[in-house]
N, C-alpha and C positions, 0 to 999 in steps of 0.2 A: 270417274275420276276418284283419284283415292288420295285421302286426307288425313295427315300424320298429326294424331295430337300432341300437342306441345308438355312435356313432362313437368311436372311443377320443380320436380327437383332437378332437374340438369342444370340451373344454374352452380347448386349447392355442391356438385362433382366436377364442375367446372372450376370454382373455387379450390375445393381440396385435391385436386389433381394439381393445381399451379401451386398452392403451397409449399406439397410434399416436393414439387421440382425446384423451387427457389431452394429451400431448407436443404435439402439434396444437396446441390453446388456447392453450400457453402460449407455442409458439413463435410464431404470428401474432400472438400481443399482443406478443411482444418485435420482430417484424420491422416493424411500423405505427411503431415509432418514435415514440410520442404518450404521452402521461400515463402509461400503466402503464409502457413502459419507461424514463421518469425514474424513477418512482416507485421501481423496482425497482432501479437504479442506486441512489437516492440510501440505499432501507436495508441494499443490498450495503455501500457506506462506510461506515454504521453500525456494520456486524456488523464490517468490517474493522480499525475504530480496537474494537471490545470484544477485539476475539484482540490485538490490542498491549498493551491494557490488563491483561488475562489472563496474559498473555507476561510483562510487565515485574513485574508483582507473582510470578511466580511464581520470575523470576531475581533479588527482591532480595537472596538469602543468597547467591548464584555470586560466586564470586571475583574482581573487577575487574582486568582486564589494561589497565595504562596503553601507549596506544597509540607511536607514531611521531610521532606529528601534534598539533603545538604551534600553538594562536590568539595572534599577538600584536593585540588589539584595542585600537582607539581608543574608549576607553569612556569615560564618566562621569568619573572621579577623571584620564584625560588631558585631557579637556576643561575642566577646573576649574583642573588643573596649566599647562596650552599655550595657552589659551585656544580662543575659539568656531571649530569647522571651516572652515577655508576648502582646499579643492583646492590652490591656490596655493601659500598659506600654508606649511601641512601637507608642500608638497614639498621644503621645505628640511630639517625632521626626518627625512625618511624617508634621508637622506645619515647627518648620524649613526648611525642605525638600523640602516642595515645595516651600517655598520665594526662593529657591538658586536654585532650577529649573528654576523658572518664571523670574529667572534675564535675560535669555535668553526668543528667545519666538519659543517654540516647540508646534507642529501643536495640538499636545493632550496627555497628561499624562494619563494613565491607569493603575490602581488597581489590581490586583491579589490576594487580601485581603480582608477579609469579614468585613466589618466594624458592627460588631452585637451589640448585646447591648448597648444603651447609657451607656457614661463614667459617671463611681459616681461622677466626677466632668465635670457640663457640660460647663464650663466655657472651656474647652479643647473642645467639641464637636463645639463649637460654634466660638472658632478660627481657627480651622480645617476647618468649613465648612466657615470661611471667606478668608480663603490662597485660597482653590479650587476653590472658584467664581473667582480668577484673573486671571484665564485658563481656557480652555477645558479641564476636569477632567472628566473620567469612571471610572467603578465600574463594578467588578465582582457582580453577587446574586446568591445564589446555590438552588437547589431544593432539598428537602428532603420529607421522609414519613409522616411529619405533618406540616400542614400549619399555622406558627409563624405571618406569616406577616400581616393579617389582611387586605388583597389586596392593599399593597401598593405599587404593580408594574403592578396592572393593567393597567397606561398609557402607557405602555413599551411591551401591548399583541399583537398581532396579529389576525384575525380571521381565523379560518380551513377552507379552498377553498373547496368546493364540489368535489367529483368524485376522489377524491386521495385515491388511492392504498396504502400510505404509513402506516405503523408500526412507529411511532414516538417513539424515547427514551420517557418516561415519568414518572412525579413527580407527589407525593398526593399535594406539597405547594411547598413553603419557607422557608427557615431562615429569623428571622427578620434583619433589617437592623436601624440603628440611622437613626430616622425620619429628624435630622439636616444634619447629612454628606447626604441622600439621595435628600433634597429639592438643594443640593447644585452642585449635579451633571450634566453632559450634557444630559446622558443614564446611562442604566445598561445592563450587556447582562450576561446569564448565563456559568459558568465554569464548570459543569460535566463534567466527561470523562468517558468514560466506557471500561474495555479490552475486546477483543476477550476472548475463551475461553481459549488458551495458556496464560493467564496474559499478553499477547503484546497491546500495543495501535496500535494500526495501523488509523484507524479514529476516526473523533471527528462530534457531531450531528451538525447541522446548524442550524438545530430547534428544541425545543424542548416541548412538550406538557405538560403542568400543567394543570389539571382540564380540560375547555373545549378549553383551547386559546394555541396558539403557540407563545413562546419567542421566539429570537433568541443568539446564541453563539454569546459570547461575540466581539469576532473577526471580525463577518458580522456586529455588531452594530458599532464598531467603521469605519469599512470601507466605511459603509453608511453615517455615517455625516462629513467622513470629506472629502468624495465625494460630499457632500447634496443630497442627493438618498434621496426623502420623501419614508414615509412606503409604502404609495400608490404604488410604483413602482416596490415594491419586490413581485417577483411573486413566488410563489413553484407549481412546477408538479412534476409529478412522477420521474424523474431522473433528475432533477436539478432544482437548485434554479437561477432565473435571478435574478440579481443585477446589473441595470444599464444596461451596455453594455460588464458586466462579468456574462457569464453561469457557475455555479459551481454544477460539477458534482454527484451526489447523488445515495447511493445506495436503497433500499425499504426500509429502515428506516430513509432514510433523513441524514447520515452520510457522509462526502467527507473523501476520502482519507489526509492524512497530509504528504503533499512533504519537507521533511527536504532536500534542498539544497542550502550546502553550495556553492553556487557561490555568492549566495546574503549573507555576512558575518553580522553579529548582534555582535554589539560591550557590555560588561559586564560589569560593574563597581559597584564598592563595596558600599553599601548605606551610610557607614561610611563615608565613601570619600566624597560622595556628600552632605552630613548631616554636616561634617565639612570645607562647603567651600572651598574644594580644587579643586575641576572642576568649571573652567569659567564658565558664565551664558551662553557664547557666544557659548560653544560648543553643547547645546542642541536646537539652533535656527532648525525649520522646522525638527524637529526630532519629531519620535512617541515614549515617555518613557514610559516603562511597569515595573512597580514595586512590585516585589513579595520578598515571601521568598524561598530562593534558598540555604541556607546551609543546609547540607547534613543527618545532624541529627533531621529536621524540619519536615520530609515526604512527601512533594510535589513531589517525584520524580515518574517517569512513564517511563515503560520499553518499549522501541521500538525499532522495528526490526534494526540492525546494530549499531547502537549508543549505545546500553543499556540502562542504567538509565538517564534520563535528566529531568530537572526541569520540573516543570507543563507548568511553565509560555514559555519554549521552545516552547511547542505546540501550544500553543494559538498566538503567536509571527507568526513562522512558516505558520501556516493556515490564518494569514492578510498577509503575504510576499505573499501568492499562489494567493490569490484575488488580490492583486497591481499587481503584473505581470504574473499573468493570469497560471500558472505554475501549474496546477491540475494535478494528473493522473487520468487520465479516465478510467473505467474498463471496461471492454464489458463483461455484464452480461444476467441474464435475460432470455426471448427471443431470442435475437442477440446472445447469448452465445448459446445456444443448436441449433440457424439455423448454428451457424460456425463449430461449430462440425458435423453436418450433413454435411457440406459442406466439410469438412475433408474427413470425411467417403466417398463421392462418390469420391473424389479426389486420396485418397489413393486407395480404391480398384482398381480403374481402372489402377490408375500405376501401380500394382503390378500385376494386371490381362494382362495387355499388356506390361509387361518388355521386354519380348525375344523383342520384338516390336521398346524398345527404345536401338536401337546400341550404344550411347554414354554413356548412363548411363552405361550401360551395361558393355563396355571399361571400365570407369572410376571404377566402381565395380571392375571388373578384375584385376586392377592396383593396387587399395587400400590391396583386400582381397589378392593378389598371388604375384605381382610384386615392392612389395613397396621397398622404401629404407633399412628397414630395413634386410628384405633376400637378396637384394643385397649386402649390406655389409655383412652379414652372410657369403655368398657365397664366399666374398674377403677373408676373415679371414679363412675358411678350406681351402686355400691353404698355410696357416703359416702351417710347421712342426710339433708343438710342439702344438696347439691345434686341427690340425686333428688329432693325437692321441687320446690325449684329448674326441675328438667330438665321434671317433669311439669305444671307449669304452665306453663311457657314453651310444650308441647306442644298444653295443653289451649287457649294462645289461640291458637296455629295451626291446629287444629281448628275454631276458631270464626271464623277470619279467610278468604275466602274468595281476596284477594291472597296470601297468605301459603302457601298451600296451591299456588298456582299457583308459586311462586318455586320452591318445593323440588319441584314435580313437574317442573321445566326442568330446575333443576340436577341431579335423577335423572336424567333421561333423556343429556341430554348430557352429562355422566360415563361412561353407562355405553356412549356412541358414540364419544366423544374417547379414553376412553382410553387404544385401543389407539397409533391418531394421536399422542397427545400423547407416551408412549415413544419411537414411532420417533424423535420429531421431537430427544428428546434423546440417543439416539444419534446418531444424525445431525449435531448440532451438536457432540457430543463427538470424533465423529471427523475431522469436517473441521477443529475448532480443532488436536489432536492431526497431520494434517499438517501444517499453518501452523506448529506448533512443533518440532518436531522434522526437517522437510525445508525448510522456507520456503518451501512451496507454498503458495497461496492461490486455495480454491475458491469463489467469491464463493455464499457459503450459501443466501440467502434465497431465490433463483429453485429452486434442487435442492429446499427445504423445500417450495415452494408446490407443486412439481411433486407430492412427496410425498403433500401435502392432495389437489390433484386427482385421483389415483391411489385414492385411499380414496374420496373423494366418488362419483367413477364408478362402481367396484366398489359399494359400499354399495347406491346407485341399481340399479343394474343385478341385483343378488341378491333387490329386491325386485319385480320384473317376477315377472307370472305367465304363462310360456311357457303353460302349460296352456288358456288362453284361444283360442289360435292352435294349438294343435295337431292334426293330422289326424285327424278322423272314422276313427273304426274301425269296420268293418263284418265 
């Protein structure tokens, strides 16, 4: 008779054979780039806007630090006060505007407003552009499919670093801009914004490509000078951009996530108010004022996950708050993102290949799926009278119903297969939310859970094979 020793390691190939087949699956349906990977995309954003929502209720009692960063808006109650928008118009207040700004002295005033065409009176262009010399004054410039400007923001380009991987947002030009309000400004930095495909902003570019040069968003421009960051020292690579002694994290188009958090509060005040001298000078001392239009029937508004619609200039605000205090989320994409999921995949299948192995899980499985509170109390309550009756006729026409016999033999059976799955799956979601909060990491959940399920599916399939069918004849 001949006797096959038993390998110490086949279970070990046994394991990394199923791995690499779960990981497998899911990484060609995410590299086909077709319906599962939108799909998985779109409940990655799902899971994303629940950790914000999870996040923001969980910091309602944290102490609100009011920020730096003062909105003077054209809202509602200035439109009723100055009447209906006009660009033009509107360019004569903002002269006012800033003398009663500048009575204070705030670190830098900031535009969210295109100042485009010379006014038909330039006698206004040219005391506009003498208020703004009495300050550090920015300026929004937009890019557009035809180039108006005639390169008049080429001082303000950067040049493309060699060896970058990245897909830049990009423009054929500019809008023009009043050659006066421009000679009079500190910088300009571009305001684009683009949604995902659900209409949500979720990020904003940091750079952005015109022609053969890279701008940058407005937000990095103003964080640069009033840090005094020379260009020279802004670096771009493939996943982030340095600034100074702040890395800002980037996806393969040079986008950063936009962390709306409120702990750092941004105070609003109505342009009206400030246009008719009713705010101190003294209160906008070492503040950063950003001035847009923010009432409601203007269009600047931009839908983002949890918040809804919030003004433009919210974002742009928001993504200088993430740079001053460094408050990015980080994504783990890329590379890093499909070795973690590999790393999943051998993690999971081994656990689920050696469960009978782990006694405590196992216990605590046991407890959850048979012994919970809730059948314990079940079990109190059928000794009341009046709902063991109750219980035993409810029973007695499950007995007699032959659907009804089939429902609870499903739901037995897959309980007593999910359940171990349905645990992981909340750990799992508890500790990927758990870095989201505490690091601002973000590990987009739903592809690592599925990989999970596949890892059990596998293993489960595969411990019910009867090798014994195939095994060698003993003789």
């Amino acid at each position: 008779m001949v006797k096959f020793r038993r390998l110490p390691y086949r279970k070990y190939i046994a394991i990394l054979s199923l791995a690499l087949a779960g990981f497998s699956v899911l990484f060609v349906s995410i590299m086909l780039k077709g319906v599962v990977s939108n799909i998985l995309t779109q409940l990655d954003n799902t899971f994303y806007a629940q950790f914000l929502l999870i996040r923001e209720r969980l910091k309602e009692d944290k102490k609100v630090t009011y920020s730096d960063v003062v909105i003077v808006g054209i809202d509602d109650r200035t439109l009723n006060k100055l009447g209906a928008y006009n660009p033009l118009k509107y360019r004569r207040y903002h002269i006012n505007l800033l003398e009663n700004i500048f009575k204070g002295q705030p670190s830098a005033v900031v535009y969210d407003i295109l100042f485009g065409d010379p006014h038909n009176d330039p006698e206004v262009d040219r005391k506009l552009s003498e208020a703004m010399k009495k300050g550090t004054v920015f300026s929004v410039c937009f890019g557009s499919d035809y180039d108006r400007s005639d390169g008049m923001f080429e001082p303000f380009a950067y040049k493309i670093p060699e060896g970058l991987s990245i897909n830049f947002a990009s423009e054929n030009g500019f809008e023009l801009m009043s050659p006066l309000v421009l000679d009079s400004l500190k910088s300009v930095g571009l305001a684009n914004a683009y949604t995902d495909n659900d209409g949500l902003l979720r990020k904003m570019p940091i750079f952005f490509k015109v022609q053969d040069r890279l701008y940058p968003t407005i937000s990095l421009e103003i964080f640069r000078n009033i840090n005094n960051i020379p260009r020279s020292k802004i670096r771009v690579e493939n996943n982030r951009v340095i600034t100074g002694k702040t890395a800002i994290p980037v996806d393969k188009y040079c986008r950063a996530y936009v962390n709306i958090d409120n702990t750092y509060k941004i105070r609003e005040i109505s342009f009206y108010d400030v246009w008719a001298g009713r705010v101190p000078g003294r209160f906008f001392n070492d503040k950063i004022v950003f001035i847009a239009a923010t009432a409601t029937g203007l269009g600047d508004n931009k839908l983002v996950p949890l918040f809804g619609y919030v003004s433009g200039i919210m974002i742009h605000a928001n993504l200088f708050l993430n740079m001053v205090h460094n408050n990015f989320i980080n994504e783990v994409a890329g590379i890093s993102y499909y070795l973690l999921i590999l790393f999943a995949s051998f993690f999971y299948t081994y656990l689920f290949y050696c469960r009978h192995e782990l006694s405590l899980l196992k216990r605590v499985v046991g407890y959850v799926s048979s012994v919970s509170l809730v059948t314990s109390f079940g079990k109190t309550l059928l000794k009341v009278p009046f709902i063991k009756r109750s219980y035993n006729s409810l029973k007695s026409m499950r007995d007699r119903s032959y659907g009804l016999r089939i429902f609870f033999l499903l739901f037995s059976e897959t309980r007593q297969r999910l359940a171990p799955v349905l645990l992981q799956l909340i750990f799992l979601y508890a500790a990927l939310f758990l870095i989201f909060y505490y690091f601002n990491i973000l590990i987009k959940p739903f592809t690592i859970m599925i990989q999970l399920v596949l890892s059990y599916m596998i293993v489960s399939e595969f411990k019910r094979i009867d090798f014994s069918k195939i095994a060698p004849v003993e003789k």
